[in-house]
N, C-alpha and C positions, 0 to 999 in steps of 0.2 A: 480188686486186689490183683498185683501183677502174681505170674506164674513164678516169681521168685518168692515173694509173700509166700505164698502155697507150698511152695517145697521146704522156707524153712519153719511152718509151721507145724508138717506133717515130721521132717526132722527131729524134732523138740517134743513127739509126741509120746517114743516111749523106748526102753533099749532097745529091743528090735530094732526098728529102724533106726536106731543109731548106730548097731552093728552093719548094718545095711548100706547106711551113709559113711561109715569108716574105710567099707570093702571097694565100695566106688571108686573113692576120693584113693586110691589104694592104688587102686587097678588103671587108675585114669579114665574110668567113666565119667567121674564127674564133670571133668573138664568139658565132655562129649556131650552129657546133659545138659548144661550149662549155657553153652554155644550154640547148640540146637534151638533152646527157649527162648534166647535171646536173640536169635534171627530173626525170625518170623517179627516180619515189620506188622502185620495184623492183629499179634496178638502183644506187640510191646508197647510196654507205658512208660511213663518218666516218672520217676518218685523222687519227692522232692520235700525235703520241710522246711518249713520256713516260720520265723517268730514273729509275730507283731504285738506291739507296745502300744496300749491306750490307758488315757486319752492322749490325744494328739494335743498337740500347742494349740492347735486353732481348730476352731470347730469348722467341720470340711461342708461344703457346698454340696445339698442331697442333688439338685440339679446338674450338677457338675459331670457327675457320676453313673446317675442313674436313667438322664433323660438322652435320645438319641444323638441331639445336637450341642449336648453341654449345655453350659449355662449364658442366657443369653443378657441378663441381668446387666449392664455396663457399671452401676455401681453398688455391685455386690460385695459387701463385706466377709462372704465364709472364707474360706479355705480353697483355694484349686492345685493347691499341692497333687499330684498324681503319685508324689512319692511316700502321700501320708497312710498312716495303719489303715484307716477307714478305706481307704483308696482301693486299697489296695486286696482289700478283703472284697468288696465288691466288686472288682474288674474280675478277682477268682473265681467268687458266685457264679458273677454272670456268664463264667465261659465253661459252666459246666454241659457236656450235651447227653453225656448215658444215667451217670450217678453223682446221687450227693448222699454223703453220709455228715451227721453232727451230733454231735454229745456233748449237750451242756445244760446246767441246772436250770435256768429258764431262760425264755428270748423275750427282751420286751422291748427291742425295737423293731417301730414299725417301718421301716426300711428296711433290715433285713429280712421281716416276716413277706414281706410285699416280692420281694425278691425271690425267697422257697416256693411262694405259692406260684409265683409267675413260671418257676424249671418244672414244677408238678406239672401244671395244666400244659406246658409245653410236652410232655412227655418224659423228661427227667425222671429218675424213678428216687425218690426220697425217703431218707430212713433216717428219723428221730431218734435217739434217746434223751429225755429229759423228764426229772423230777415231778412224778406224778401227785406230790401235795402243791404244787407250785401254780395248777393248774388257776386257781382263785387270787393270786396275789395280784396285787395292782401293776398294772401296764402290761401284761403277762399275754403274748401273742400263741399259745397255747390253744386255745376256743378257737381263733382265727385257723388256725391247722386244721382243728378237726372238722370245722364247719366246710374247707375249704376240699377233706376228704386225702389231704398230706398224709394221715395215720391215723389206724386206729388204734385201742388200746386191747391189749393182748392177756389177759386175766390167767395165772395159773394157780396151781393148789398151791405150789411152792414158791411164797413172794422171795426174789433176787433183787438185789440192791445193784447199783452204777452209784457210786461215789468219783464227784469228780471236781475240781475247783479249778479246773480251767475251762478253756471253749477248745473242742477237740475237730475239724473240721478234714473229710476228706472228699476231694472233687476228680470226678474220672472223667477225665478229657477227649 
């Protein structure tokens, strides 16, 4: 989470600091704030969203993608679009090097799960949220997580719910 995340989190947190954040913005600290967080090349990140659409037209080439050299196949029928959803959500993946975070109702490809487990064991530090009835559904890469030591599951008195009907992905570079 960049240091702007953080400050307008704590903003939004209660009036107090919102009177706090008024007097700033007021006084011209903010500005001062601001420019200070945002210098520091060490501590800045790029936040960026981005939408992808699937399926793609053509089903994309996992070797393409995934293996170092591409696909060496000469009469490969997938996909080597670079510019396709699939593409392009793995070139993300893979160029996570601190964190990854994801929230989605389950994962049951195994290409992506191959891909978390591979940022884990690299050192990546990885944080699931996903639907813990989901665990037993079929093709459900879930087992593979926890066998693999990606997450454990976290039991409180007070069960909390994540509803969510999309895939919510964030990668710190």
């Amino acid at each position: 989470m960049s240091k702007r995340s953080i400050v307008g989190t704590v903003i939004a947190g209660g009036f107090m600091l919102n009177a706090i954040f008024l007097i700033a913005k007021l006084t011209g600290a903010w500005s001062w704030i601001v420019k200070r967080q945002t210098q520091s090349s060490r501590q800045r990140q790029e936040i960026f969203f981005k939408t992808l659409f699937f399926p793609d037209n053509k089903v994309a080439c996992k070797a393409e993608f995934t293996q170092r050299h591409g696909c060496t196949n000469k009469v490969c029928h997938f996909s080597h679009d670079p510019k396709s959803s699939y593409a392009q959500l793995l070139k993300l993946l893979q160029s996570a090097c601190r964190t990854l975070d994801v929230c989605v109702f389950t994962i049951t490809c195994h290409d992506l799960a191959d891909i978390i487990i591979d940022l884990h064991n690299k050192g990546v530090i990885v944080r699931l949220i996903t639907d813990d009835e989901q665990v037993d559904a079929s093709g459900s890469q879930i087992g593979s997580f926890r066998a693999a030591g990606v997450f454990k599951c976290a039991k409180t008195r007070r069960r909390s719910s994540c509803i969510t009907s999309s895939c919510c992905w964030m990668v710190t570079l």
